[in-house]
C-alpha positions as CSV (number, residue, x, y, z in Angstrom):
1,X,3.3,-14.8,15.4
2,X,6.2,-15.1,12.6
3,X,5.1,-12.0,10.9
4,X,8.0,-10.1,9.3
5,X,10.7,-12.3,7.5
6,X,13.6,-10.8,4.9
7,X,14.1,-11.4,0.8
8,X,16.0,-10.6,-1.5
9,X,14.9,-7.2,-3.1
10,X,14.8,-6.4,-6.4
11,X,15.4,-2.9,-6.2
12,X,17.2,-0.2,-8.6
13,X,20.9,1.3,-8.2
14,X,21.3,4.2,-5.6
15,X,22.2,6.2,-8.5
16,X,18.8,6.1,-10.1
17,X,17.0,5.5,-7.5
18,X,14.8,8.8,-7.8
19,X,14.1,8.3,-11.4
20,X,12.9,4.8,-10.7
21,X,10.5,5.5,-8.0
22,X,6.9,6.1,-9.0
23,X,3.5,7.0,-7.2
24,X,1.8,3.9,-6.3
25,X,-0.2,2.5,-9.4
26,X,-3.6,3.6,-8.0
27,X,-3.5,7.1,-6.6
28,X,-3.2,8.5,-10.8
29,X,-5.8,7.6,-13.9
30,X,-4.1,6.6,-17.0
31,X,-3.7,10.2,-18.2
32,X,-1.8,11.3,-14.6
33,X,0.0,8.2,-15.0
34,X,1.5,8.9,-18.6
35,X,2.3,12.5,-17.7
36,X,4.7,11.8,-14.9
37,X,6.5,8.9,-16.8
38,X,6.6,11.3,-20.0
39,X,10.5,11.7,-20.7
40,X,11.5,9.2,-18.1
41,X,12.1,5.8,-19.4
42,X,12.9,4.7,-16.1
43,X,10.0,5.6,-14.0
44,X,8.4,2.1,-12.7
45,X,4.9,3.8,-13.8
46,X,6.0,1.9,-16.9
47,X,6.1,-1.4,-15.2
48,X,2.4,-0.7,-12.8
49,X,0.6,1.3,-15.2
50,X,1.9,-0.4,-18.8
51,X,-1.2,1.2,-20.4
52,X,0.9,4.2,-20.7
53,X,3.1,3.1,-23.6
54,X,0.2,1.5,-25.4
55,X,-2.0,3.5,-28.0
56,X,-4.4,5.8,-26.1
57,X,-8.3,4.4,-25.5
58,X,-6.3,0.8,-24.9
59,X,-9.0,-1.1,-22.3
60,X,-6.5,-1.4,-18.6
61,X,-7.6,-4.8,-18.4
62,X,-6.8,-5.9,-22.0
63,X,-4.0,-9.1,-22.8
64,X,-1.8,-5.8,-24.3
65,X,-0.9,-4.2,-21.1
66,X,-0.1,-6.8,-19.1
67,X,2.1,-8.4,-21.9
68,X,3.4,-4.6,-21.7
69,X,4.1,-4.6,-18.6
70,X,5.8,-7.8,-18.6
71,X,8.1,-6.8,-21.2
72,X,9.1,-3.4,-19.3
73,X,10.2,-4.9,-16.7
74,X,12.4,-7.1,-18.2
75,X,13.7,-4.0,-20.3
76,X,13.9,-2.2,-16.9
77,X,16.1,-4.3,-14.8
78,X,18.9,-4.3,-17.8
79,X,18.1,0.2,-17.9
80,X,18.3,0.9,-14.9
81,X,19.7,-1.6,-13.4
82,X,17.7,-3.2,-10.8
83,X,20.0,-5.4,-8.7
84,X,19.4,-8.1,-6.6
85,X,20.5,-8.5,-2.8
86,X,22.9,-11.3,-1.9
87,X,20.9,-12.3,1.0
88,X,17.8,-11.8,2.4
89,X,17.2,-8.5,3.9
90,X,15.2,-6.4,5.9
91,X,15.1,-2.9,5.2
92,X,14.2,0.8,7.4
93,X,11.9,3.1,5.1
94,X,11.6,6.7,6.7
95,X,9.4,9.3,4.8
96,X,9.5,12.9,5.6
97,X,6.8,15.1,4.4
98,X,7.6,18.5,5.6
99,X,7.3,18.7,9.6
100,X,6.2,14.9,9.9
101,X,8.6,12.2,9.7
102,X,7.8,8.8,10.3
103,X,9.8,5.9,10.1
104,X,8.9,1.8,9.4
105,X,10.2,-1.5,8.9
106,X,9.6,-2.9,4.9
107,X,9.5,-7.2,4.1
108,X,7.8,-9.9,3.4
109,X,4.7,-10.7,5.6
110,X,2.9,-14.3,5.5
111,X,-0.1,-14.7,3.5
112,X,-1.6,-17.5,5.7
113,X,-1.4,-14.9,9.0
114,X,-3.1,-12.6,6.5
115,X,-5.7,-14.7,5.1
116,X,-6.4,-16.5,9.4
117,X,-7.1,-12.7,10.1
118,X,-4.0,-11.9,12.4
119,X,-3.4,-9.1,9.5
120,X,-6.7,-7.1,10.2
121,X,-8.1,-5.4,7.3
122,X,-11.2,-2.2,7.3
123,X,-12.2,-2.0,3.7
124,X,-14.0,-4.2,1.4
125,X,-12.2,-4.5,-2.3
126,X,-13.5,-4.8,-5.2
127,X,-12.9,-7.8,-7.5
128,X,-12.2,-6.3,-11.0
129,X,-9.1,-4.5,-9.1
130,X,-8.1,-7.8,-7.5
131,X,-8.3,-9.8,-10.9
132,X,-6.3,-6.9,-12.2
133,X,-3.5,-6.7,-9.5
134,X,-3.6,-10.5,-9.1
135,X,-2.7,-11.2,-12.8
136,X,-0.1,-8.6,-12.8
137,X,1.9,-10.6,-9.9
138,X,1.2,-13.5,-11.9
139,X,2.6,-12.5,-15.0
140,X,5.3,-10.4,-14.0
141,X,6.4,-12.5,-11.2
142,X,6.8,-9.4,-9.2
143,X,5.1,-8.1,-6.3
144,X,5.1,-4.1,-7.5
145,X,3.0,-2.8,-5.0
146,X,3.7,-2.3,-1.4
147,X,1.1,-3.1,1.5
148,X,1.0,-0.2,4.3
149,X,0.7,-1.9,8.0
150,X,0.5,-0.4,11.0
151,X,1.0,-2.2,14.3
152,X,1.0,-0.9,18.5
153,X,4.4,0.5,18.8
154,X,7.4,-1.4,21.4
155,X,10.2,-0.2,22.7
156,X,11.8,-3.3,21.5
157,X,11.3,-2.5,17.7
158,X,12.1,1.0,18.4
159,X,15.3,0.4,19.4
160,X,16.1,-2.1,16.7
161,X,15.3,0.9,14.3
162,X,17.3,3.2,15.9
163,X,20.8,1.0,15.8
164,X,19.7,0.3,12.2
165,X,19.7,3.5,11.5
166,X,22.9,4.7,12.8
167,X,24.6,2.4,9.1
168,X,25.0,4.2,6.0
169,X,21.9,5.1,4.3
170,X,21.1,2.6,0.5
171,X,18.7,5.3,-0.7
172,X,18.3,9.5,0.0
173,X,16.4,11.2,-2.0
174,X,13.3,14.0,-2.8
175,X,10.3,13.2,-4.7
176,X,8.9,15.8,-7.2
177,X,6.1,16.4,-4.5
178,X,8.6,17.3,-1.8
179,X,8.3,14.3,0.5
180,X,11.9,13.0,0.9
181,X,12.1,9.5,1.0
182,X,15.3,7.3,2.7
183,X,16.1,3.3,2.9
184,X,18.5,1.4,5.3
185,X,19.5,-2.4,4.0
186,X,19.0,-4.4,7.5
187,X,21.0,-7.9,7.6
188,X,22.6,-9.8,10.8
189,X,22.1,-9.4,14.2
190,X,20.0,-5.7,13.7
191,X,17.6,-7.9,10.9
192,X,17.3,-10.7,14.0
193,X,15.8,-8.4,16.4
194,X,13.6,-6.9,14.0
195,X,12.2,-10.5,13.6
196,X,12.1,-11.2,16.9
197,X,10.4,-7.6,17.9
198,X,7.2,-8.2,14.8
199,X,6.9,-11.7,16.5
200,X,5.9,-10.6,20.4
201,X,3.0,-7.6,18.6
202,X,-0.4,-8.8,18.7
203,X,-1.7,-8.0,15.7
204,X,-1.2,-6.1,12.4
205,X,-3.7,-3.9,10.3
206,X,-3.8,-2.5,7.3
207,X,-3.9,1.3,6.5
208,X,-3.4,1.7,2.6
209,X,-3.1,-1.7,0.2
210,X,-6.0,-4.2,1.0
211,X,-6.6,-4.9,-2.9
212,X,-2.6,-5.7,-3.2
213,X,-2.9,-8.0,-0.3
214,X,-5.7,-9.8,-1.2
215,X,-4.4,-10.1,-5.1
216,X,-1.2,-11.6,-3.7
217,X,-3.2,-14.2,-1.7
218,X,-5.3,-14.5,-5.0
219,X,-1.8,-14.8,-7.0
220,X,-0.8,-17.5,-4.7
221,X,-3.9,-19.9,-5.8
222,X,-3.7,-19.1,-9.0
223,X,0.0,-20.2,-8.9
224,X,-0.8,-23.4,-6.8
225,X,-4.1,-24.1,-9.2
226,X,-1.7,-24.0,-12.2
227,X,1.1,-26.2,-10.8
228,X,3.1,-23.3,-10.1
229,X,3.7,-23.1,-6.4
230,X,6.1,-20.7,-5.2
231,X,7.6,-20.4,-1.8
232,X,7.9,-16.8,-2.3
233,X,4.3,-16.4,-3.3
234,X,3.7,-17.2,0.7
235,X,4.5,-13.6,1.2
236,X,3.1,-10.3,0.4
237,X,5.5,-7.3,0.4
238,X,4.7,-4.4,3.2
239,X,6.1,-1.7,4.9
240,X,5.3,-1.8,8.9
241,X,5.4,1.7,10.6
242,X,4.0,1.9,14.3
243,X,0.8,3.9,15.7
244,X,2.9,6.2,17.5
245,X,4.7,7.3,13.9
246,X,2.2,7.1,11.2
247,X,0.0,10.5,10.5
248,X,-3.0,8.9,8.7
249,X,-4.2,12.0,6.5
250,X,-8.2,12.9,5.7
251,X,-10.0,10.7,3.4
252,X,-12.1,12.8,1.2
253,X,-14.3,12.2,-1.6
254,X,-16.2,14.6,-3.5
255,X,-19.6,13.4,-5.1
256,X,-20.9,14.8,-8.1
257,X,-24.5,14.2,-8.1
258,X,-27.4,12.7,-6.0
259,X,-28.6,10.4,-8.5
260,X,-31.9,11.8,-9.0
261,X,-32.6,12.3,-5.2
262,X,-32.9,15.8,-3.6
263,X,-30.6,16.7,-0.2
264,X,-33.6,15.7,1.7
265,X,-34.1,12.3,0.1
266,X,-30.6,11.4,0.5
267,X,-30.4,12.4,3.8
268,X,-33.2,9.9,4.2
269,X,-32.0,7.4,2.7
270,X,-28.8,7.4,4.9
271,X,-31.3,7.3,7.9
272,X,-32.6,4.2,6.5
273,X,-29.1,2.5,6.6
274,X,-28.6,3.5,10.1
275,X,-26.6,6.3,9.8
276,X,-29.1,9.3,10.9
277,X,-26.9,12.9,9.7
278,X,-27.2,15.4,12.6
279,X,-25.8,19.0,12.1
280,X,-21.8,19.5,12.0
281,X,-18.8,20.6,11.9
282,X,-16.2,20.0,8.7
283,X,-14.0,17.6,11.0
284,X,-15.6,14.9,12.7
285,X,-15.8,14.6,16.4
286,X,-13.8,11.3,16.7
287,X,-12.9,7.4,15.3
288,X,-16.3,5.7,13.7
289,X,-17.6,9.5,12.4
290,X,-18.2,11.1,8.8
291,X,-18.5,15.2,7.9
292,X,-19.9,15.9,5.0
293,X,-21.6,18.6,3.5
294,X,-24.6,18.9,1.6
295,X,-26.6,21.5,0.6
296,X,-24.5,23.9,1.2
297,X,-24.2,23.0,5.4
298,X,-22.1,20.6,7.2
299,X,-23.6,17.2,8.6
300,X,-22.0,14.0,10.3
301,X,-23.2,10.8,11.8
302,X,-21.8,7.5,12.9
303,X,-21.0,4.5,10.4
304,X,-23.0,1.6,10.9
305,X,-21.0,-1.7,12.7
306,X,-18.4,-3.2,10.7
307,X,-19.6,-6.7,9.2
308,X,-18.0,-9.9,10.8
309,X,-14.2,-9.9,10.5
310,X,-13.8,-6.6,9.1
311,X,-12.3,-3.6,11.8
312,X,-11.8,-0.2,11.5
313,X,-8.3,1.7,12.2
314,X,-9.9,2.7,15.9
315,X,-8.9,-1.1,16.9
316,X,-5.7,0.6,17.6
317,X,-6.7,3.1,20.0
């Protein structure tokens, strides 16, 4: 496997590093979006989420924002600055959020590994947020959000992040929500056997970011399809941390309504799809399970078997 290679980042100046860096684009609605960018020109919410500086009511999807958000990055690399790296890099991204640290490996991944499956992905996406994401790398020419992989942790990376680590920090700084955030710039022999550490793992999956990997496969056609090939479109940016490191939080959703159906119909209907709801507890009893309550009790039962090709995060048990 090649997996991980360097590039040249496009990334802002230490000094404004914190006012640059944004949520990504799709944990905030339009509304969340606007009221953390209010009174900061340079968040990049300007650049993912352009909608924000257009009239309120403006449709997402409409020729407006992404013309927007075209023009605010341009206006954006002058403001900040953004600066390029002389050389391809690789760079160490360690987040702390208050007792949990945990500490990965950001470049470029190949979009043909991803699209032949040795990138493993869980979720199913949905295709009005691919054609959104996948014009936005197209007309920007940026890749502006970041893919979070996971991979079965090796002694050899390990120590390759460790004697990174010991350099000079690019990037140190606190987000308004309290989780500190700090980049190392990797180059020469410490880059070399970062390489050669992704290319002995197995396998990569995906943990957050399957509609911005599939929109940068997408973007890649598109580019090809209008003449446009790029070697850089061959790569989707991601940030690599190991199963030993990552904490992968709860994933809850709260449903409004049963659509008609009373708690007993529903509960049928999930029996129906294979997935019979016994009596439980509010945190499921392992990898595969749901909790949920209804009707004022807590339930859980199994999902049903992923479809061909899809896997879920217990592959790296």
């Amino acid at each position: 496997m090649s997996f991980i290679a360097p590039f040249r980042a496009l990334r802002p100046a230490a000094n404004v590093a914190a006012r640059v860096a944004s949520v990504p684009y799709d944990v905030v609605n339009t509304d969340e979006a606007r009221a953390l960018a209010s009174g900061e020109p340079l968040s990049f919410l300007h650049v993912t989420r352009s909608e924000i500086d257009l009239p309120a009511g403006t449709p997402p999807y409409s020729n407006e924002v992404y013309e927007r958000a075209v023009a605010n990055l341009h206006d954006l690399k002058h403001a900040a600055p953004l600066v390029r790296d002389a050389e391809p890099s690789l760079y160490i991204y360690r987040l702390k959020m208050g007792a949990h640290e945990q500490t990965g490996v950001a470049g470029v991944f190949s979009v043909d590994e991803y699209e032949q499956g040795s990138v493993k992905k869980h979720e199913k996406t949905r295709k009005d947020k691919e054609d959104d994401r996948t014009r936005h790398i197209v007309d920007t020419g940026a890749q502006t959000g970041v893919v979070f992989l996971t991979y079965r942790h090796t002694r050899a990376i390990d120590a390759a992040i460790a004697r990174a680590t010991s350099a000079p920090m690019l990037y140190d700084f606190a987000a308004p929500d309290g989780v500190t955030h700090q980049i190392w710039r990797v180059t020469g022999a410490d880059a070399d056997a970062l390489e050669r550490g992704f290319r002995d793992i197995p396998a990569l999956y995906i943990a957050d970011g399957h509609h911005r990997a599939a929109s940068a496969a997408r973007a890649r056609q598109e580019l090809v399809r209008a003449g446009r090939p790029s070697r850089d479109a061959d790569r989707f940016i991601a940030v690599a941390f190991s199963d030993a490191a990552v904490q992968i939080l709860p994933y809850n959703r709260t449903v409004k309504d049963l659509a008609g159906q009373t708690p007993q119909s529903f509960l049928a209907a999930l029996e129906q799809k294979g997935m019979q709801a016994k009596p439980g507890r509010s945190t499921p009893e392992g990898p595969g399970r749901v909790s949920m309550f209804l009707d004022g009790r807590w339930f859980e039962f199994s999902l049903p078997a992923p479809a061909p090709g899809v896997q879920r995060h217990e592959a790296l048990d």
